[in-house]
C-alpha positions in Angstrom: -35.4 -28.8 -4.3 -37.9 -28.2 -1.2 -36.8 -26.8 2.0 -37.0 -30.0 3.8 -34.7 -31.5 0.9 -32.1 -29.0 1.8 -31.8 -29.2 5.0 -31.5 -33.2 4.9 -29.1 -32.7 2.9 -27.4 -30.3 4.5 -27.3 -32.1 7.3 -26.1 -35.2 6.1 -23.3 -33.3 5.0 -22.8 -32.1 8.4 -22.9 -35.2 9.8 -20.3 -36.7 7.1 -17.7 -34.0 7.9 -17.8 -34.9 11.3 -17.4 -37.9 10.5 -14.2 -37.4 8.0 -13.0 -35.2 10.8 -12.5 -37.8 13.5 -12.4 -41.2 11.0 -9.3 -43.1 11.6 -6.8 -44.2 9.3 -7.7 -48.2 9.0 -3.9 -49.5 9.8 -0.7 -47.5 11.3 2.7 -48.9 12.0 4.0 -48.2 15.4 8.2 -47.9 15.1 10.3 -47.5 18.4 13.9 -47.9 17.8 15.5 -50.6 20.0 17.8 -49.8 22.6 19.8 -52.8 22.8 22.3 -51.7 25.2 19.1 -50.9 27.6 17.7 -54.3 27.0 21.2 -56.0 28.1 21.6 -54.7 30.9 18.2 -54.6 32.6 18.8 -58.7 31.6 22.2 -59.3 33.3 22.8 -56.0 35.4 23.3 -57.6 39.2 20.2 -58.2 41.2 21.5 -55.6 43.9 20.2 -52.6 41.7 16.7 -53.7 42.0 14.7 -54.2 44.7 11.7 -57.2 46.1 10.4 -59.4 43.5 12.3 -57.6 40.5 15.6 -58.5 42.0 14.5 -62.2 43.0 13.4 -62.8 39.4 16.6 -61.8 38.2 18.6 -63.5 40.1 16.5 -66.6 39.4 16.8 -65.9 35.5 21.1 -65.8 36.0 21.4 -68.5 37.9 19.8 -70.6 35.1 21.2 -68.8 32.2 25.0 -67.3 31.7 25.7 -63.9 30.5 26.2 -63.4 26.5 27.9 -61.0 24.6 26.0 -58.7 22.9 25.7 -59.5 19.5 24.8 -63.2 20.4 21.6 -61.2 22.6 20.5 -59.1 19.9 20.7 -62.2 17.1 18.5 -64.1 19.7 16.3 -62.0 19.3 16.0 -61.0 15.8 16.4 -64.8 14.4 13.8 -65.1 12.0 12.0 -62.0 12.9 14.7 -59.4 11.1 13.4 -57.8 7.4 16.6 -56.2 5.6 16.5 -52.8 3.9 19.2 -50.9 1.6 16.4 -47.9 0.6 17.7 -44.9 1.5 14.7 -43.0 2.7 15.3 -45.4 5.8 18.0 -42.9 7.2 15.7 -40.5 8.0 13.4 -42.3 9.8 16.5 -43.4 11.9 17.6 -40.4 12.1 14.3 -38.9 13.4 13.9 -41.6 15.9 17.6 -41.1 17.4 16.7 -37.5 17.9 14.1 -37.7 20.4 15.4 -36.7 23.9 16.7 -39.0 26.2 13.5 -38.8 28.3 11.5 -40.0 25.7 10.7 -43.2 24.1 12.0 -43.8 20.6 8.4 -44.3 19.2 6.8 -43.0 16.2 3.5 -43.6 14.3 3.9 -44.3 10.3 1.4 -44.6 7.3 2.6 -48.4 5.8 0.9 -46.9 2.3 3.7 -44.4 2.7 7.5 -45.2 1.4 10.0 -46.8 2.8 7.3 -49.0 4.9 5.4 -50.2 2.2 6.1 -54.3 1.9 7.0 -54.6 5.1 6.2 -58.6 6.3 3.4 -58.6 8.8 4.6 -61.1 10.0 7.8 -60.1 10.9 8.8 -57.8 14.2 12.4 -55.8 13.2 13.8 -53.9 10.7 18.0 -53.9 10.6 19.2 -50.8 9.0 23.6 -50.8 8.4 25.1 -47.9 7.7 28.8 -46.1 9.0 27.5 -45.6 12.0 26.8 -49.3 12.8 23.9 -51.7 12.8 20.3 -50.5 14.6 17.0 -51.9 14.6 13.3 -51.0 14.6 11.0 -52.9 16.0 7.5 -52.8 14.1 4.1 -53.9 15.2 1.0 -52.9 12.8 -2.3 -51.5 14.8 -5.9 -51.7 13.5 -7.6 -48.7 14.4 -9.7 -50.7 17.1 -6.3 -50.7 18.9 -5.7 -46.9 18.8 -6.8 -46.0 22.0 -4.2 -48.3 23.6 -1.2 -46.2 22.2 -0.7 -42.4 22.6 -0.8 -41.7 18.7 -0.5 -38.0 17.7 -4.3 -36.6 16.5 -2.9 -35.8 12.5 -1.2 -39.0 12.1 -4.3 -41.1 13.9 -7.0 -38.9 11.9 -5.4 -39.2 8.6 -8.4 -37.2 7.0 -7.2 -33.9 8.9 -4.5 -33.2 6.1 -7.7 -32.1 4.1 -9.4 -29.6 7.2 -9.8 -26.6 4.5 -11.8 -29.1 2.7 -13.4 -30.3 5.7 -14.4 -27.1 7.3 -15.7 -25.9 4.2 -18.1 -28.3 3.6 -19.5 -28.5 7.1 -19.9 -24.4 6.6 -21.7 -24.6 4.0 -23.7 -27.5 5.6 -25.0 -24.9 8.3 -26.0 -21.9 5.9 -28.0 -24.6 4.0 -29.9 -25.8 7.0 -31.0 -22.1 8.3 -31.0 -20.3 4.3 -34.5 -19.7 2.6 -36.6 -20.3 5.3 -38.0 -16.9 4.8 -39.0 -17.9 1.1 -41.4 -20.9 3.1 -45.1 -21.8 1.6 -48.1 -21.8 4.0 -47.4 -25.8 4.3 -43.5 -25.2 5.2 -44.0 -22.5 7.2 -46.8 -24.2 9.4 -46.2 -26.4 12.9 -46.5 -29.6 10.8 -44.1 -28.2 8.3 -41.7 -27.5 10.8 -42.2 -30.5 12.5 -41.6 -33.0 9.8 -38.6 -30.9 8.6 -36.9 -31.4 12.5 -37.9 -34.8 12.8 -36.1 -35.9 9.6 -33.1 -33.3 10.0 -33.1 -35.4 13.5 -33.4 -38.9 11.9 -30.2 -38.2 9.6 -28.4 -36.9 12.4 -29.2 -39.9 15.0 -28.5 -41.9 11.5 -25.0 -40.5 11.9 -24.7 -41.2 15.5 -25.3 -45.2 15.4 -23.1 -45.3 11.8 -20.3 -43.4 14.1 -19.2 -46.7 15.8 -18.6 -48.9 13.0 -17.2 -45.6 10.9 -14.7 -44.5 14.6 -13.5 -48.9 14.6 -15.0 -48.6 18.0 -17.6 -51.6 17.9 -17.4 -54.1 20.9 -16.9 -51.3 23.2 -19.3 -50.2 25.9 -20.0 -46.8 25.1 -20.2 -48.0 21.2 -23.4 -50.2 22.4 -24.8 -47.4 24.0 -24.4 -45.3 21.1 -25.9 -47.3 19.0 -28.8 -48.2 21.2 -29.7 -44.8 22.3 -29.6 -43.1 18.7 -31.8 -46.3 17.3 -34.3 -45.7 20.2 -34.2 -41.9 19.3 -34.2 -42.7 15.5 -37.2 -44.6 16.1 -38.9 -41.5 17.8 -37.9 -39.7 15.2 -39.7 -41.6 12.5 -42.7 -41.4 14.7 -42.5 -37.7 14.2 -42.1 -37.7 10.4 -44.8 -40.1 10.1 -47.3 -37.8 12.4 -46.5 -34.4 11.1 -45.9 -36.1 7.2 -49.8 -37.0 7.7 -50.8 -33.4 9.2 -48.7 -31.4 6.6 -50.4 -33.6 3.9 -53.8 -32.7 5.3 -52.9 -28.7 5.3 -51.7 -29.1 1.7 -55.3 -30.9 0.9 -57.3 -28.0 2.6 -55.6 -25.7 0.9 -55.8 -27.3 -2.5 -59.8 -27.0 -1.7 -60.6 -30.1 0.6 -61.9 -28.1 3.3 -64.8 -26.9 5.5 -64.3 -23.5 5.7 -61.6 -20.7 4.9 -61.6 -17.4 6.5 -59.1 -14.5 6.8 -59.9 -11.1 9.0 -59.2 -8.1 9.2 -56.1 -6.7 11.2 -58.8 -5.5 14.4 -60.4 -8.7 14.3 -57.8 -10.6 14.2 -55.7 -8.7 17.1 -58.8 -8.7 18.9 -58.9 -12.2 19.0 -55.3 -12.7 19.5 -55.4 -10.6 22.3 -58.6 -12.5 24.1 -57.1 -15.9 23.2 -54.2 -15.4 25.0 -55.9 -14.6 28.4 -58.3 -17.9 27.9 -54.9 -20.0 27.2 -52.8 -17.9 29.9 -55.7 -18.6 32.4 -55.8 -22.0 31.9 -52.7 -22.9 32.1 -52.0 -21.2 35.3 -54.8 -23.0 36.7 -53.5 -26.3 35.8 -49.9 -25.3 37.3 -51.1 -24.2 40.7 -53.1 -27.8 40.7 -50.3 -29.4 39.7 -48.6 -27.4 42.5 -50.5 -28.1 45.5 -50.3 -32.0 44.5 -46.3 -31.6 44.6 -46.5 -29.7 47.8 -49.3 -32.2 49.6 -46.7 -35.4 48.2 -43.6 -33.3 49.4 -44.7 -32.5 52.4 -46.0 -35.8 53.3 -43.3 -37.8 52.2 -40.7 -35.6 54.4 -43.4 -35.8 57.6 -42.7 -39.7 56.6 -39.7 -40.2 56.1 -37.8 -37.7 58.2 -34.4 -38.2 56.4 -32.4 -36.1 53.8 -33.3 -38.0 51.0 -36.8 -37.3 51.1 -36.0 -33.4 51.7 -33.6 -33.8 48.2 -37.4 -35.2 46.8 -39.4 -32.2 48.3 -36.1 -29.8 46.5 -36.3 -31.6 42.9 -40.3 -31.6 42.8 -40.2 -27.7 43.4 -37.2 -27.2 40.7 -39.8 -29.0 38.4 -42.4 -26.7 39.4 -40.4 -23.9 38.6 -39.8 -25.0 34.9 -43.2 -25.8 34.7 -44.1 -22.0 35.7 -41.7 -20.5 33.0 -43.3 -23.1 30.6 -46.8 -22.3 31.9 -46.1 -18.4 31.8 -43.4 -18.3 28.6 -45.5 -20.9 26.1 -48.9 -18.8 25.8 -46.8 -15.4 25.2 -44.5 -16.6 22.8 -47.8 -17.9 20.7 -49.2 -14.4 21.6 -46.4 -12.6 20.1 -46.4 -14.8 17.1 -49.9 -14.3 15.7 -49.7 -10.9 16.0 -46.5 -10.3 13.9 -49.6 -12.2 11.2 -52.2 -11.4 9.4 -54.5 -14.6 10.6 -55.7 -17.3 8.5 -57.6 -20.5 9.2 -58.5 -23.6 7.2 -61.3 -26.4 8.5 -61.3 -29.6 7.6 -62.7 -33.2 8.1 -59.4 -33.9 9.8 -57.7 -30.8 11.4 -57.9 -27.2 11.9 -54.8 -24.9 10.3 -54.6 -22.1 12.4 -52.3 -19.1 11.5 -49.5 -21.6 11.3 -50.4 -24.0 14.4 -51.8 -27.6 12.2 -54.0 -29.5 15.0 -55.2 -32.6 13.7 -57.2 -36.0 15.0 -57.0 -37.9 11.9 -54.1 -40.3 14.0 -53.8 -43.5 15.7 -55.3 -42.2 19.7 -56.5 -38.9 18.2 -60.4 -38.1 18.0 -62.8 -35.0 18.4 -64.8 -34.6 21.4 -66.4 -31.9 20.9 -67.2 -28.8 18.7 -69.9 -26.0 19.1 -70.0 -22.4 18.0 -70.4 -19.7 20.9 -71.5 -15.9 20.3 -69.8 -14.4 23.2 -67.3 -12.2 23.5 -66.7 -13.0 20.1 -68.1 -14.9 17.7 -66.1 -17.9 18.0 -65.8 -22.2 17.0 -64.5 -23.9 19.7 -63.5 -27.3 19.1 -62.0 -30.1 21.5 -60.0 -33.1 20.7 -57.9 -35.6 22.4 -54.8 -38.2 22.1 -54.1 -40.9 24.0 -50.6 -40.8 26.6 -49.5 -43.6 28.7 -47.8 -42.7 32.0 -46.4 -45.3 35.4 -45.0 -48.2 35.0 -48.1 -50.5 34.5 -48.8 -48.0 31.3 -52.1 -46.3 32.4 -53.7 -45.1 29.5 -55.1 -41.6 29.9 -56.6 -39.1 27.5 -55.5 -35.5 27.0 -57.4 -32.5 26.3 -56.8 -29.7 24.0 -59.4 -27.1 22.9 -58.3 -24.5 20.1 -60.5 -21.6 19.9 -61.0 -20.1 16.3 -62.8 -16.7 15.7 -65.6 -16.7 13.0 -65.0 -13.4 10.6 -67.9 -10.9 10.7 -70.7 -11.8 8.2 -69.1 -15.6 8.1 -71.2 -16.8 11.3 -73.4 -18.7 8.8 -70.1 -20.5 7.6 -69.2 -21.4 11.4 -72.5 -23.0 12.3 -72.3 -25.0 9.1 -69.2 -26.1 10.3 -70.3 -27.2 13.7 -73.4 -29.1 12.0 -70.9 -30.6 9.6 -68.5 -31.6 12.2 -70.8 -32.5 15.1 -71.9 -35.9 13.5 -67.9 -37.1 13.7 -67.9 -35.8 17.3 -67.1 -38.5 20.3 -65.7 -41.2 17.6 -62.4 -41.5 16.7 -59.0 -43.4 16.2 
């Protein structure tokens, strides 16, 4: 089984714990023993204990109806509603009820696939239990689990699949040492940006699977946060397609270069290789710097102009979050070309050209896609002997969806004694240059 395989499915057995963690048991009977003596007197106590509209209701309710004894109130209300039982496990569950303090209501939470409840009639509303010390009755009602977040139902008796947590946990640990195990046993393909990519983007699609499942698995459909759910993981899910679909097609085209369907390979040395590292960083540090502090003085201009406007706090709360943005964008600026820096040097620096797509010590770039195309590609002598290739993808951006293109250019060094190789690249490559997807 690949790597990708394994962490699916480890993940879907992530996600299925959680979900056997918090799925509810389908039907629970709600018991609360009935205080009949309660129930008497808050019917015929006089008015004068009660206060406003409580005490003019019951005096309304007397006026038109007498007092009865007892046993007449309570067969008023069980006529036709009563079920019967001699089993003896019924005691307990009495018993257990009659020991709950004073304070508290007489209400418990039962299985009905557990005895003494099996059988009992739907459609029915009291039990009447007789034994020496007299007559008492439990009123029933059953609850789907779409109705458990009306009642305050203790968390093992509402999640019946708790009982089995060491089962539970287990499988969810061994879920996460599947996901993160063997990834340093990864092939070039695995290992790459493309690799990685597609593995995320389907360990994210079973996950976001999960999510909209959780609804209809939780009983929680019709609810508002349940449409959310299930909206906002299908959007996601969808996104997450997009990305298995994108980095499926770039991992296939690394696994056709390296099975021979490419341009040119070349490896280096370890002082060509850092030499290079250590140059490409600068060029990529230096450009992205230059595009934050353009970005920057655009925020600050807008900022400032909008508070010279607008002269409220509102606009000074826009100047405040534009900055915060600029900040990130500064760490990302500063923290994105170092962390690749620090990457290829921990390599030894390998780099397959193709038709389609340059694999570059682990970073796939590609413009075989829908919006993607190569704009340019020329080999330059100095400092180093060096392809530099530029290609582009389509982004949308403001609400009328402006179209705009976006720039990339990956630099790749040319190994001593291979500059023949380059330049047959470029003349190779120059022909597709400009057209595109």
């Amino acid at each position: 089984m690949g790597l990708m395989q394994r962490q699916v499915l480890a993940t879907a057995v992530i996600v299925a714990a959680l979900m056997a963690w918090w799925f509810p048991a389908p039907l629970l009977i709600r018991g609360e023993l009935v205080q009949w003596g309660r129930l008497y007197e808050n019917r015929y106590a006089p008015p004068g204990s009660k206060l406003g509209a409580t005490a003019l209701g019951r005096a309304f309710v007397q006026s038109v109806t007498g007092p009865m004894p007892l046993t007449e109130f309570i067969a008023s209300r069980t006529q036709g509603q009563e079920v019967l039982v001699k089993d003896p496990a019924w005691a307990g569950i009495f018993a257990e009820l009659e020991e709950l303090s004073a304070s508290e209501r007489s209400v418990r939470f039962f299985d009905p696939a557990l005895a003494p409840f099996v059988g009992l009639d739907p459609g029915r509303r009291y039990v009447e239990w007789q034994d020496e010390g007299g007559i008492r009755h439990l009123e029933y009602q059953f609850l789907p689990a779409r109705d458990f977040e009306e009642h305050e139902i203790p968390a093992e008796v509402k999640f019946s699949l708790r009982q089995h947590w060491a089962l539970i946990l287990a499988a969810g640990l061994c879920g996460v040492f599947f996901v993160f195990a063997g990834r340093s046993k990864t092939n070039l393909v695995e290992s790459s940006s493309a690799g990685k990519g597609l593995r995320w983007s389907a360990i994210c699609a079973t996950a976001l699977t999960g999510m909209m499942l959780w609804p209809f698995v939780h009983q929680t459909v019709g609810s508002g946060f349940s449409y959310a759910a299930i909206l906002m993981s299908g959007l996601f899910l969808l996104g997450a397609f997009v990305g298995m679909w994108l980095f499926g097609r770039q991992a296939a085209m690394v696994r056709r270069m390296i099975g021979g369907a490419h341009l040119a390979h070349f490896t280096y040395s370890p002082e060509e290789w850092t030499r290079f590292v250590h140059w490409n960083f600068g060029e990529e540090a230096s450009e992205k710097k230059s595009i934050w502090w353009l970005i920057f003085v655009i925020s600050v201009v807008i900022g400032l102009g909008l508070m010279a406007v607008m002269r409220d706090e509102a606009s000074v709360w826009v100047f405040g979050m534009l900055m915060a943005l600029m900040a990130l964008l500064r760490v990302l600026a500063v923290g994105l070309p170092r962390l690749a820096y620090r990457r290829h040097l921990g390599r030894n620096g390998e780099v397959y050209i193709g038709e389609d797509g340059i694999y570059l010590d682990g970073s796939v770039h590609s413009w075989n896609s829908l919006g993607t195309r190569l704009d340019a590609v020329e080999f330059q002598a100095s400092p180093l002997p060096h392809l530099r290739f530029v290609y582009s993808y389509l982004m949308v951006a403001g609400r009328s969806l402006y179209f705009f293109r976006n720039y990339v250019t990956v630099r790749v060094p040319v190994p001593s004694g291979r500059e023949a190789d380059g330049k047959a690249v470029v003349q190779r490559l120059k022909g597709g240059a400009g057209s595109g997807s």
